[in-house]
KEZA-447250 format. One record per residue: y, z, x of N, C-alpha, C in turn. Coordinates in steps of 0.05 Angstrom, whole numbers, padded with zeros to 5 digits, always signed. Each point is the difference from the previous one (the first is absolute). Layout:
N
YZXYZXYZX/...
***
This chain:
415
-00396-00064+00343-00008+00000-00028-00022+00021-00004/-00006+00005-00027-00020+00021-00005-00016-00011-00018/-00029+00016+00007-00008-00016-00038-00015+00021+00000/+00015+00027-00002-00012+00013-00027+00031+00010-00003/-00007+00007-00029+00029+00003-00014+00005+00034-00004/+00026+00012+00021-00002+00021+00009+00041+00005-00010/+00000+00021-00024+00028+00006-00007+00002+00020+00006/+00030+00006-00003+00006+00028-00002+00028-00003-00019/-00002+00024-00012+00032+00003-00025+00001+00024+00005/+00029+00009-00002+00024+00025+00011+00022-00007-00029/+00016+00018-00009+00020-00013-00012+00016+00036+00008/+00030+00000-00003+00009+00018+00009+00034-00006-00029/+00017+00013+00001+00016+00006-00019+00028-00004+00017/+00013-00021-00007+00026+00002+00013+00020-00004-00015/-00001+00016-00018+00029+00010-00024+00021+00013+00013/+00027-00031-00007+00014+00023+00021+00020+00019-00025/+00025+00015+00004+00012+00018-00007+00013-00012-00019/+00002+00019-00019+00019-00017-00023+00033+00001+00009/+00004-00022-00007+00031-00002+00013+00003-00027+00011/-00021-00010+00016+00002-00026+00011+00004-00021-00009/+00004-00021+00002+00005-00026-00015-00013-00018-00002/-00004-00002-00029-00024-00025+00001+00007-00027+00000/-00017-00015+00011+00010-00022+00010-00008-00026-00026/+00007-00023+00002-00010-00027-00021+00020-00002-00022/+00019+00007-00002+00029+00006-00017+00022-00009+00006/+00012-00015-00004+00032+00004+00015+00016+00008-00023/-00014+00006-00025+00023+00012-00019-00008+00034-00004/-00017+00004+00013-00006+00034-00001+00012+00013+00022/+00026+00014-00004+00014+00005+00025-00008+00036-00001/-00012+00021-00018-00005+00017+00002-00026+00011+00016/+00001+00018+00027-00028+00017-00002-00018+00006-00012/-00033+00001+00012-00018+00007-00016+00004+00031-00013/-00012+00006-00024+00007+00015-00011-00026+00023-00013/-00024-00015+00014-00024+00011-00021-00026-00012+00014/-00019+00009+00002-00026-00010+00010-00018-00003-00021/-00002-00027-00004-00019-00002-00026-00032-00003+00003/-00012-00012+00032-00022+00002+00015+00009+00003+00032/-00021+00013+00012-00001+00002+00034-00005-00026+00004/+00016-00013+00025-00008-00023+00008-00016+00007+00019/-00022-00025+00016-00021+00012+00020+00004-00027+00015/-00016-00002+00028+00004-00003+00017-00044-00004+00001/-00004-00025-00006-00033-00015-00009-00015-00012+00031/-00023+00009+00018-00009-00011+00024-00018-00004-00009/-00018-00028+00005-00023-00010+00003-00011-00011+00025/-00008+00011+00014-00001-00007+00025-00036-00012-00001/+00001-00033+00014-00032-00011+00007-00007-00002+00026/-00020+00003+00008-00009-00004+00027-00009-00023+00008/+00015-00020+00010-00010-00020+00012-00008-00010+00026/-00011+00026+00001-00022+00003+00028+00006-00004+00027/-00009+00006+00023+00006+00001+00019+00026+00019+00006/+00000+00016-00014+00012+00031+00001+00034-00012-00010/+00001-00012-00012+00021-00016-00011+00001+00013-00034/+00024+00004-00009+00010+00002-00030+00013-00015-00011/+00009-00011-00027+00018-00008-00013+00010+00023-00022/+00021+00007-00003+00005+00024-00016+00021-00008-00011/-00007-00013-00035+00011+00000-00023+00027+00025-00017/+00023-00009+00004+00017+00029-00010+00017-00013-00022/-00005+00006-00024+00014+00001-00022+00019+00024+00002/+00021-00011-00007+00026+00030-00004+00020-00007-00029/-00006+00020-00014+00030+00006-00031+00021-00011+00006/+00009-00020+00018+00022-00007+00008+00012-00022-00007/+00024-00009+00001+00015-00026-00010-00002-00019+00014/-00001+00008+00033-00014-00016+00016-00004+00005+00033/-00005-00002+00021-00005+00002+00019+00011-00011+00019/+00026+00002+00007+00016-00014+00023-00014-00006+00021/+00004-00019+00020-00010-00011+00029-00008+00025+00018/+00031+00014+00010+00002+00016+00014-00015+00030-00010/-00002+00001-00018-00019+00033-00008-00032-00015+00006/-00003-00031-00017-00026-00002+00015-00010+00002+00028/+00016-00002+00017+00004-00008+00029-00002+00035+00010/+00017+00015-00021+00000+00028+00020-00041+00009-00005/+00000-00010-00031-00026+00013-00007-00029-00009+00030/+00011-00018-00003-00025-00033+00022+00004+00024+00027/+00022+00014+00010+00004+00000+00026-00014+00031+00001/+00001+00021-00021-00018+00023-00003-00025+00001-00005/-00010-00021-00004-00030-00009-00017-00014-00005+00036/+00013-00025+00017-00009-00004+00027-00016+00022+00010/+00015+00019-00007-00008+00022+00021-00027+00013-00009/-00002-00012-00027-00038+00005-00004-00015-00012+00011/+00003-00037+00004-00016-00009+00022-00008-00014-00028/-00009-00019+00002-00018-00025-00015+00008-00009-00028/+00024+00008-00004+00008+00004-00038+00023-00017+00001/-00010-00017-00022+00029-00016-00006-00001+00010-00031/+00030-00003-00005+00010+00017-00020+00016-00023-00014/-00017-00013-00026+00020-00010-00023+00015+00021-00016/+00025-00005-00005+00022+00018-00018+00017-00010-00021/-00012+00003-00020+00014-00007-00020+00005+00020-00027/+00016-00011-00017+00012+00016-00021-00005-00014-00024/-00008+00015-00022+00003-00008-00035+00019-00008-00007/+00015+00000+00015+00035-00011-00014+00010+00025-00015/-00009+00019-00013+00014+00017-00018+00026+00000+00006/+00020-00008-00032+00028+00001+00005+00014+00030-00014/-00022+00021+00004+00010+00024-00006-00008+00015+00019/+00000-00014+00027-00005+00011+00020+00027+00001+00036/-00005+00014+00011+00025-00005+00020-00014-00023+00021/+00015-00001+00017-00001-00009+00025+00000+00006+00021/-00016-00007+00020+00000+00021+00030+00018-00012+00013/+00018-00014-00004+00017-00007+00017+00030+00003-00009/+00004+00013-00018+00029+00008-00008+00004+00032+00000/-00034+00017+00010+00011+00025-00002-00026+00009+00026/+00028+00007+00028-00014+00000+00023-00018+00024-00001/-00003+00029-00007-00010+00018-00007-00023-00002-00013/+00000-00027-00030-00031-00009-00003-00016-00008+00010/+00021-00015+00018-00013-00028+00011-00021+00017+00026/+00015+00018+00009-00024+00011+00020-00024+00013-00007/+00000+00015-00026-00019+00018-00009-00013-00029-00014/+00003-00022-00012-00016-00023-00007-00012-00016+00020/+00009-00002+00025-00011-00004+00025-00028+00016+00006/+00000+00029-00002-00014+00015+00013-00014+00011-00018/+00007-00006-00033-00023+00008-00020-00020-00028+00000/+00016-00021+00002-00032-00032+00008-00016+00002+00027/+00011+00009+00017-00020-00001+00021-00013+00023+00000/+00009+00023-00006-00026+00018-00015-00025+00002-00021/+00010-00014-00015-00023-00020-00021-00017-00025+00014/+00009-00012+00023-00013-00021+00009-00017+00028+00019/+00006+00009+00014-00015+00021+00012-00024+00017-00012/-00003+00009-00029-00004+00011-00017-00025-00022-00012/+00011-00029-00004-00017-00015-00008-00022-00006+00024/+00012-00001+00023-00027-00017+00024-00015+00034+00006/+00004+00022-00008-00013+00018+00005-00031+00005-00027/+00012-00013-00022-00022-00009-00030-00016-00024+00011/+00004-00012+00009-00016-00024+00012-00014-00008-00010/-00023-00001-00019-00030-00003-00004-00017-00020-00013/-00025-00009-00005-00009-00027-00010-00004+00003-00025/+00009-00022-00014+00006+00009-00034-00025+00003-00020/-00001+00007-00015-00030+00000-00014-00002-00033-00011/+00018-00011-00012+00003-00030-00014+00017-00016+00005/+00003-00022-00009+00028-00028-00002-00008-00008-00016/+00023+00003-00024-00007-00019-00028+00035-00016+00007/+00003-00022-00011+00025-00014+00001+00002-00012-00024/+00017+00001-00024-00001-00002-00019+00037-00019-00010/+00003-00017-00021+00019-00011-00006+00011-00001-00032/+00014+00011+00002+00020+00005-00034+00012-00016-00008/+00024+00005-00024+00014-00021+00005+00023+00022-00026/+00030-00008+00005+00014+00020-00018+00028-00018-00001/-00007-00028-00016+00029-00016-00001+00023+00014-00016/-00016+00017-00021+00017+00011-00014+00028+00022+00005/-00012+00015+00021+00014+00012+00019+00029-00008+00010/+00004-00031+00013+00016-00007+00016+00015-00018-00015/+00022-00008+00022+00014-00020-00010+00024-00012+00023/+00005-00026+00007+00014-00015+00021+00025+00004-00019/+00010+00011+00018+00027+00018-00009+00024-00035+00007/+00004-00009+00013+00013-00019+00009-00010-00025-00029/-00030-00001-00003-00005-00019-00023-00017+00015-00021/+00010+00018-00015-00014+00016-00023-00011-00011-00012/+00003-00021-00011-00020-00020-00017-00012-00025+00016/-00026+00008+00006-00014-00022+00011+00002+00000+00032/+00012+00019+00010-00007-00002+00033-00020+00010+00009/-00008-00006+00026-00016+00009+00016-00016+00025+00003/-00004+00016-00004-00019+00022+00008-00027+00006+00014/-00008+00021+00003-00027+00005+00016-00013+00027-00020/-00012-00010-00021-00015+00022-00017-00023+00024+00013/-00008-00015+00024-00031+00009+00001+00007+00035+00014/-00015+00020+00001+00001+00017+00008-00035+00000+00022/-00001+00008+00008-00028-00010+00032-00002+00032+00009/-00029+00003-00007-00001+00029+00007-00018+00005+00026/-00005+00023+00024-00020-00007+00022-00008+00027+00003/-00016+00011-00016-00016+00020+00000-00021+00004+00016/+00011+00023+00018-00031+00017+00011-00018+00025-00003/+00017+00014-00029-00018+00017-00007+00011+00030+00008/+00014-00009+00021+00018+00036-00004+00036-00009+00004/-00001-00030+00008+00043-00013-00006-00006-00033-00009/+00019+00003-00019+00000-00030-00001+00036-00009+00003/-00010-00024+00000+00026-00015+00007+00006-00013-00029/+00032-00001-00008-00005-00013-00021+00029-00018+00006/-00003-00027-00005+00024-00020+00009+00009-00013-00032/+00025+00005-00001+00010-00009-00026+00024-00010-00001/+00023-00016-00003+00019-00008+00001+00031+00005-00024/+00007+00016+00006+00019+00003-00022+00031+00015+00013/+00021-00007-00001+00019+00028+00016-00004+00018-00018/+00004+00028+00017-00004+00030-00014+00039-00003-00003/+00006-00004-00029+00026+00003-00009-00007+00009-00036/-00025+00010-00004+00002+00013-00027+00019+00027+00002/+00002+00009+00013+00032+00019+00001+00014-00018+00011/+00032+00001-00015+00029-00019+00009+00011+00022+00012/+00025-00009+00004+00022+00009+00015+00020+00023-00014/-00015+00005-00029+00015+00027-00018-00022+00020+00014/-00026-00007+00015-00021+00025+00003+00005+00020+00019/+00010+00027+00006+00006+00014+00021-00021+00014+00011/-00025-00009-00001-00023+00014+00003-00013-00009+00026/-00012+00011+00018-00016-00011+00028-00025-00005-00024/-00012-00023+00014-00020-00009-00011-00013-00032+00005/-00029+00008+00001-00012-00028+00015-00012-00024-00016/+00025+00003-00031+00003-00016-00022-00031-00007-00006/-00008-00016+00002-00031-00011-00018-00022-00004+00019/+00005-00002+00030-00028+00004+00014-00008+00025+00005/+00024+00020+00010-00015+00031-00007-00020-00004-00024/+00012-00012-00029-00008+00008-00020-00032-00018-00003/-00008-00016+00015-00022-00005+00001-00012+00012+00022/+00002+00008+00024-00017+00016+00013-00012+00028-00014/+00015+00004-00008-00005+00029-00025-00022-00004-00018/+00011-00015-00011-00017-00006-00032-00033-00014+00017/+00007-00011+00017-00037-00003+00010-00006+00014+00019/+00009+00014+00003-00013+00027+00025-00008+00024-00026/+00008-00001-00027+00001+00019-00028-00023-00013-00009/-00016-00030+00006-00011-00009-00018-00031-00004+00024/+00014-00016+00019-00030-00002+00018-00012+00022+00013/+00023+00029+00008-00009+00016+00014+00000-00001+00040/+00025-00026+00005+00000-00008+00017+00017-00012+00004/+00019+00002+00034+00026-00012+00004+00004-00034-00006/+00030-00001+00005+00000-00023+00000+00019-00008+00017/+00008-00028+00011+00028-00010+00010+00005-00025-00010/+00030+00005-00017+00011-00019-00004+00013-00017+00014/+00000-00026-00006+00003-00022+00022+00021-00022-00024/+00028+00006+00006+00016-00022-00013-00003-00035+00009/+00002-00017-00012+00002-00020+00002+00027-00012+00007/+00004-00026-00008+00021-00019+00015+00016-00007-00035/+00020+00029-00004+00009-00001-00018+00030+00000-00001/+00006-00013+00019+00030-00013+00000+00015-00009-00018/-00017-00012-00017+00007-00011-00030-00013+00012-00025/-00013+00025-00002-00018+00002-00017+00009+00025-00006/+00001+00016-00030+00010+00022-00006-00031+00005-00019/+00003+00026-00006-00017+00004-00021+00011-00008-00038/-00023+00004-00015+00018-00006-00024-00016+00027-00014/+00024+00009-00012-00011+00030-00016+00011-00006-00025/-00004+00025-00023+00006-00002-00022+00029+00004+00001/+00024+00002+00022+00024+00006-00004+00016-00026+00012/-00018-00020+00022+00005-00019+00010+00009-00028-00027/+00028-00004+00010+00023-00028-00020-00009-00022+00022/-00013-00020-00011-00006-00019+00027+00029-00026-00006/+00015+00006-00025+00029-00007+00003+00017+00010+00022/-00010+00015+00010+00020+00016+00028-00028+00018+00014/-00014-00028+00011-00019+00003+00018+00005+00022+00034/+00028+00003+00003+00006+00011+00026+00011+00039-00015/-00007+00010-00023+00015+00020-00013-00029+00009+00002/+00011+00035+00018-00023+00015-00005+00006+00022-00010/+00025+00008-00016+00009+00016-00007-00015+00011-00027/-00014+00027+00001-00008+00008-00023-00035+00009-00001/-00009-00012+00024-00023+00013+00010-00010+00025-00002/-00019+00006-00006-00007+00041-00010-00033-00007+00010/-00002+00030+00012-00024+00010+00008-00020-00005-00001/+00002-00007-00036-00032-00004-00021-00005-00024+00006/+00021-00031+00000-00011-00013+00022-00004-00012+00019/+00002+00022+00027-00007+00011+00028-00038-00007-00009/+00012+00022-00013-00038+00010+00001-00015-00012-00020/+00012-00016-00015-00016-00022-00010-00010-00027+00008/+00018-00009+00011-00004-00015+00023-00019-00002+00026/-00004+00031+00006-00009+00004+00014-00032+00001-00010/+00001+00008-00026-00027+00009-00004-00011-00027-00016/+00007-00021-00002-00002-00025-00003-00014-00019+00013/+00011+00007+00034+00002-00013+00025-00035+00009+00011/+00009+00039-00006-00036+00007+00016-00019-00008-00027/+00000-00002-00018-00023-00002-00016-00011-00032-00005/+00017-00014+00013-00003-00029+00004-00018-00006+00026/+00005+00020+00028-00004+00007+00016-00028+00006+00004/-00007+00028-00014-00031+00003-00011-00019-00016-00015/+00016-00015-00020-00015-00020-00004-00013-00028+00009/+00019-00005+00024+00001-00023+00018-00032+00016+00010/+00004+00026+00023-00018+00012+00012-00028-00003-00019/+00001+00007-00022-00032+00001-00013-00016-00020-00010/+00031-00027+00000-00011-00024+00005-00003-00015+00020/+00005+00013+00020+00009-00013+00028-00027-00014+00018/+00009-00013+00025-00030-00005+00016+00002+00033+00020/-00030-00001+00001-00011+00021+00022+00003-00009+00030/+00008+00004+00014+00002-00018+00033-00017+00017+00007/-00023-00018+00011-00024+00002+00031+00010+00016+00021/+00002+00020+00007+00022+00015+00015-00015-00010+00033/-00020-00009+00001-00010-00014+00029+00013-00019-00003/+00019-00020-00018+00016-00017+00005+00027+00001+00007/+00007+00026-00005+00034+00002-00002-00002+00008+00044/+00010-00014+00005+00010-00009+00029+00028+00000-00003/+00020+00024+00004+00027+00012+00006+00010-00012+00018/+00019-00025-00002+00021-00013+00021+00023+00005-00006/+00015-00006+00024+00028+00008-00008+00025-00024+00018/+00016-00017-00010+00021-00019+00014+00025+00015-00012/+00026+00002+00028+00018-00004-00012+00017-00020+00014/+00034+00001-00011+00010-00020+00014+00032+00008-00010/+00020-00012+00013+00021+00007+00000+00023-00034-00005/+00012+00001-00028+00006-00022-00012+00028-00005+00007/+00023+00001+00017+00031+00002+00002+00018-00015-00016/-00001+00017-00020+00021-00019-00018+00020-00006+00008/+00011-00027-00009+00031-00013+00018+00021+00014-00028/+00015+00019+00010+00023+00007-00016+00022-00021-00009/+00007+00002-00024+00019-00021-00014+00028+00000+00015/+00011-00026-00001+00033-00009+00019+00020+00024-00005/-00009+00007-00032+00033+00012-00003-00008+00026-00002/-00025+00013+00004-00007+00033+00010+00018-00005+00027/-00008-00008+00024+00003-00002+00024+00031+00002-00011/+00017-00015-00004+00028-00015-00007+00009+00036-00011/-00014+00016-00016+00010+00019-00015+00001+00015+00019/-00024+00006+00014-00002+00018+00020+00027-00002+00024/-00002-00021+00002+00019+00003+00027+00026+00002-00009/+00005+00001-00018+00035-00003-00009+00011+00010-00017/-00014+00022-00008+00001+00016-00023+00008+00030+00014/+00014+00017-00019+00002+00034+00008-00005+00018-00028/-00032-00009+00006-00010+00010-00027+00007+00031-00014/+00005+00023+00022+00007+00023-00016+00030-00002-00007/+00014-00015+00004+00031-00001-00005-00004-00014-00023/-00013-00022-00011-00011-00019-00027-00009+00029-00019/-00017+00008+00010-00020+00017-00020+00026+00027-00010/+00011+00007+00021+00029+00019-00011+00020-00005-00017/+00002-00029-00001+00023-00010-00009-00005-00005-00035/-00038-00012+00003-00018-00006-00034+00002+00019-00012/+00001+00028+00011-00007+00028-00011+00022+00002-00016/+00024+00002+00017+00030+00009-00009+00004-00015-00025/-00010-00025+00000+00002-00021-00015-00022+00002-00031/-00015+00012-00004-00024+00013-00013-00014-00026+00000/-00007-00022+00014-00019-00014+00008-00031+00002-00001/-00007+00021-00009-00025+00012+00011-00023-00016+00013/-00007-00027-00023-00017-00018+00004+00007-00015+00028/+00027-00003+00011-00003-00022+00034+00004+00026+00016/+00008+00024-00013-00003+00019+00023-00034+00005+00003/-00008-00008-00022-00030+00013+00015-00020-00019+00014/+00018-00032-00009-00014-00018+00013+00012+00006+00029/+00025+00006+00012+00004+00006+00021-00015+00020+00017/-00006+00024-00017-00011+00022+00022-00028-00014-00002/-00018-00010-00011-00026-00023+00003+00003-00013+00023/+00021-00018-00002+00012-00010+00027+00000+00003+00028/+00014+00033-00002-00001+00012+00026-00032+00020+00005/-00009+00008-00019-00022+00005+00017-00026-00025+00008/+00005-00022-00016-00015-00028+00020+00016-00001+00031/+00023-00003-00007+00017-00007+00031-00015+00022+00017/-00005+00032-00012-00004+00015+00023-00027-00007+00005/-00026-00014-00018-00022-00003+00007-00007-00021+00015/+00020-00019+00007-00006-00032+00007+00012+00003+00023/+00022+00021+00005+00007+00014+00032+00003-00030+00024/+00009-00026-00017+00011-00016+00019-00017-00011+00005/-00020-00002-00023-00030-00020-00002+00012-00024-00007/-00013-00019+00015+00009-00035-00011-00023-00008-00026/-00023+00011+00002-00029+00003-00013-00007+00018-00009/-00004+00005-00024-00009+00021-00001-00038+00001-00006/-00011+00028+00018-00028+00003+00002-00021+00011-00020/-00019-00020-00011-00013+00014-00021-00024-00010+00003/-00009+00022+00001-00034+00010+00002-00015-00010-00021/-00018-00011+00008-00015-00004-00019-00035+00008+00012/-00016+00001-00025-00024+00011+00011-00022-00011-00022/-00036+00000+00003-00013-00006-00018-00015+00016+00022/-00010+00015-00015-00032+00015-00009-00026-00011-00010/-00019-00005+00020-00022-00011-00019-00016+00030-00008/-00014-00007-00017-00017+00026-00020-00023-00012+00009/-00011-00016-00014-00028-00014-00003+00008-00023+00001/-00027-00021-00008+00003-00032+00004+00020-00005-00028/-00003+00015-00017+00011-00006-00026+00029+00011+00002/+00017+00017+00011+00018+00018-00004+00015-00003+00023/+00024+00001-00010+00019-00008+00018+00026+00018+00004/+00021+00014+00003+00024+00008-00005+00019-00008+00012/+00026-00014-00006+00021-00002+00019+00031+00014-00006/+00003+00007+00024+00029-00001-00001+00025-00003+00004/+00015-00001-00016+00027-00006+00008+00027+00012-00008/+00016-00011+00015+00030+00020-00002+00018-00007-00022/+00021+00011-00003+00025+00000-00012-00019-00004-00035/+00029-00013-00016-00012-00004-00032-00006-00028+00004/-00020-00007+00003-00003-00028-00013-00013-00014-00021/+00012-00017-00010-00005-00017-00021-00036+00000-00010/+00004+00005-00026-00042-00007-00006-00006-00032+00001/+00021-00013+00001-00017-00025+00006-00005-00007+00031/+00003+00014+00022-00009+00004+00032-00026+00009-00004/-00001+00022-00017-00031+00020-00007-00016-00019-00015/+00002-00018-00017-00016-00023-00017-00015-00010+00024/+00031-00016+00016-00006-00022+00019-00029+00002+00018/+00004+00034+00015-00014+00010+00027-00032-00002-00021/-00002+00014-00027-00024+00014-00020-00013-00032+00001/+00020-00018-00012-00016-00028-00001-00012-00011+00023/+00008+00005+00021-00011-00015+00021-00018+00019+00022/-00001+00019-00011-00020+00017+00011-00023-00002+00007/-00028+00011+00018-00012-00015+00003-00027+00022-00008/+00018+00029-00018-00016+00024+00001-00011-00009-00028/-00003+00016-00021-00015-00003-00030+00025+00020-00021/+00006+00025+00036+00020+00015-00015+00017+00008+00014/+00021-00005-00009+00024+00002+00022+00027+00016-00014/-00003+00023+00022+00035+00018-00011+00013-00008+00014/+00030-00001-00012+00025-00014+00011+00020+00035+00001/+00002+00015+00012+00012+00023-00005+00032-00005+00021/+00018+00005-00012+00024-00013+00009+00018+00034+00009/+00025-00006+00017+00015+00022-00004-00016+00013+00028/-00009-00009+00015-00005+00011+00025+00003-00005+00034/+00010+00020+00006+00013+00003+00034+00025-00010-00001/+00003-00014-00009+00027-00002-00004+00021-00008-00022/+00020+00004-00015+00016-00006-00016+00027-00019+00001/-00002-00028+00004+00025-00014+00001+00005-00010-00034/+00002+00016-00017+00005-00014-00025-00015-00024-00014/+00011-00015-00015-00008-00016-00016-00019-00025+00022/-00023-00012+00004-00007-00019-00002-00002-00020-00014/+00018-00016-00011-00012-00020-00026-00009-00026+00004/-00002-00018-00016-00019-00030+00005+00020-00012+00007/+00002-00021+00013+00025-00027+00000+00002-00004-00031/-00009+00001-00012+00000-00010-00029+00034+00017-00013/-00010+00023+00001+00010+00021-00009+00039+00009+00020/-00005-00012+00020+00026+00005+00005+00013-00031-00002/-00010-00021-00015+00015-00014-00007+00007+00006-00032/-00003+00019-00010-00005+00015-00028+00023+00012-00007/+00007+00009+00030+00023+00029+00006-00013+00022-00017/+00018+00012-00003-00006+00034-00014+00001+00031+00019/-00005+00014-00008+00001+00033+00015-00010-00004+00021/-00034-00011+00004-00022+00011+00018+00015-00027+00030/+00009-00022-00006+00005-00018+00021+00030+00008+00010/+00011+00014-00009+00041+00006+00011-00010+00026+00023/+00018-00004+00017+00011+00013+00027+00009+00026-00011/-00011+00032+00006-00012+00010+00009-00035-00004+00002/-00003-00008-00034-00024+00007-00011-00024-00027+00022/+00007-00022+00003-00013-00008+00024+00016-00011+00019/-00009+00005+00016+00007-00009+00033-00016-00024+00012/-00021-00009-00008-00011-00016+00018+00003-00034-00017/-00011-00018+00019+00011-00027-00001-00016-00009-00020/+00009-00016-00023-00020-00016-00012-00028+00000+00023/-00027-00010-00016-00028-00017+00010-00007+00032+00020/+00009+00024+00006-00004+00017+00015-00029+00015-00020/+00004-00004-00020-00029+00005-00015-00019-00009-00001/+00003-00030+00002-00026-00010+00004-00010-00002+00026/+00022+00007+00021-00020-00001+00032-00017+00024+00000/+00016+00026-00020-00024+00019-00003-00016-00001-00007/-00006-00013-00021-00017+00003-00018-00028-00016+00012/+00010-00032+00022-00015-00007+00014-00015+00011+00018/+00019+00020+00010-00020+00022+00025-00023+00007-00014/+00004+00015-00021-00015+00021-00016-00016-00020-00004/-00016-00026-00012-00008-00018-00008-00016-00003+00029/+00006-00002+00024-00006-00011+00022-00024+00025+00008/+00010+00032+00008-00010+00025-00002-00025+00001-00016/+00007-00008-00021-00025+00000-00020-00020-00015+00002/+00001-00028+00002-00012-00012+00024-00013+00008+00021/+00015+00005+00013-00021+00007+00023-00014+00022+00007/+00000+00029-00027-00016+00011-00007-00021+00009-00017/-00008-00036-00012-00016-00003-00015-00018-00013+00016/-00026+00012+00005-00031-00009+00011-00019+00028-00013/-00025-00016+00010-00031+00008-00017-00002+00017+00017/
***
């Protein structure tokens, strides 16, 4: 552990070529067509002493498969003391490193150049203010539009030259008519407060499995329709998000920076995969299915098929599948955790309630991507997020997570 509070931030640009395919659609069957922002590639790297790192990576991405995390983990070693969280914004106007092998390498080798880039900035911050918002108006539980669940608050962790800003919403203000690369509404808040404070930022998605934004174009009669989304607001949204952000900060607490003592737990959660994944996997000849949907103009089970087969190729004859989880302590007050795939905001409630910090980020979508997480509640519900591609793992497989994280947190809370 450390206790003085020692960062470093790198951010680097990994826009790939127009032409590629963006991913979060199964009804957008055309190539990207247009670059509407550079996506980047965000390191925050802390020193938690004894020549040890933890190095924070936000990426423009839809999400972060197992195996790219695993290639990233195995090039990072070779720095010596750095563990490397990896995660993505979700942007669904963004590609995937794992459907285009050519990205996937230059996305490999543009993050561990930024983690490189960051532990070489290193340095002790001038401040810690930690500050708490709140933006209900924003969101909405897409599964229960009227009256469900949500997580309003936005939690900001300023030190004066990067802050962290944790907010919960999917980046789907561009739909599936948008042909544009673009890092939909958290680009559009890193912008608007790096324009306003004079200073970076990293956005940190939440556990928005169920949670969409609500804009002036958003029908919450057809809560799952993102068709019709435009630019103006991208960046309204965005500039919504940082100015809520700054204001948290100027109301925020100041942290004792002789108190912030840098710990770090992680742990590794194996989800038990569902009867009839296993049942599909073994008895299925999924590219002869996916040939046959095409011919057929199927589009929608052909795309749940090719979903399909690139889980089969990630789970590579996994009975369990492995997901990382991690918490960050900051100070006595400040906490961060994280976790994989999309999961549900009432997991993120659960861990925030029982916390043992004052302030706690729940940043989701990291090291690894197995799809939907949802509550036992919720897949007795049925719907999109609980059916086979979209999750794989067994009922109650969320809440053993969510208990780790709960446990973690725990045991890195002391004076």
């Amino acid at each position: 552990m450390s206790d003085v509070l020692r960062i470093g931030y790198a951010r680097s640009a990994i826009t790939p070529p127009i032409g590629v395919r963006l991913e979060g659609y199964e009804e957008r069957l055309e190539f990207s067509r247009c670059i509407y922002d550079d996506l980047y590639v965000k390191c925050l790297t802390f020193d938690v002493g004894g020549n040890r790192f933890v190095s924070v990576v936000s990426v423009d991405l839809i999400g972060v498969p197992y195996s790219v995390y695993m290639d990233v983990n195995g090039m990072v070693r070779e720095l010596g003391g750095v563990e490397v969280l990896l995660g993505a914004s979700h942007s669904h106007a963004a590609p995937s490193p794992i459907t285009d092998s050519f990205y996937r390498e230059y996305f490999v080798k543009s993050v561990v150049g930024c983690v490189k880039a960051s532990l070489s900035n290193v340095r002790n911050v001038p401040h810690a203010i930690v500050g708490r918002g709140s933006l209900p108006q924003l969101v909405y539980n897409r599964r229960k539009p009227l009256g469900g669940v949500i997580d309003p608050d936005v939690i900001v962790f300023d030190t004066g030259f990067a802050s962290v800003i944790n907010f919960t919403s999917h980046p789907v203000i561009l739909g599936p008519d948008n042909l544009c690369i673009s890092s939909d509404y958290p680009g559009a808040v890193e912008r608007f407060f790096k324009y306003l404070a004079g200073r970076e930022a990293i956005f940190l998605n939440g556990c928005c499995g169920n949670i969409n934004p609500y804009t002036v174009t958003t029908d919450i009669g057809k809560p799952y329709d993102r068709r019709g989304g435009s630019y103006y607001e991208v960046e309204r949204y965005g500039r919504i998000v940082a100015l809520e952000t700054l204001k948290s900060i100027e109301l925020g607490e100041r942290i004792d920076l002789s108190k912030c003592v840098v710990d770090y737990k992680s742990s590794v959660v194996n989800l038990k995969l569902r009867k009839e994944v296993m049942e599909f996997i073994e008895g299925f000849d999924v590219d002869k299915a996916i040939a046959e949907l095409e011919k057929q103009g199927r589009v929608y089970d052909a795309w749940r098929l090719k979903m399909a087969k690139i889980i089969i190729n990630e789970i590579d004859g996994k009975r369990a599948l492995p997901a990382p989880i991690a918490v960050l302590r900051i100070c006595n007050e400040v906490a961060m955790v994280f976790l994989p795939a999309e999961v549900f905001v009432e997991h993120q409630l659960y861990i925030k309630n029982r916390s043992p910090f004052k302030y706690t980020m729940v940043a989701c979508y990291f090291n690894s991507y197995w799809m939907y997480i949802p509550t036992i509640e919720a897949f007795s519900e049925k719907g999109y997020e609980v059916e086979v591609p979209l999750s794989i793992i067994e009922p109650g497989e969320g809440e053993r997570l969510r208990e780790e994280a709960v446990k973690l947190l725990d045991e890195l809370h002391y004076e």
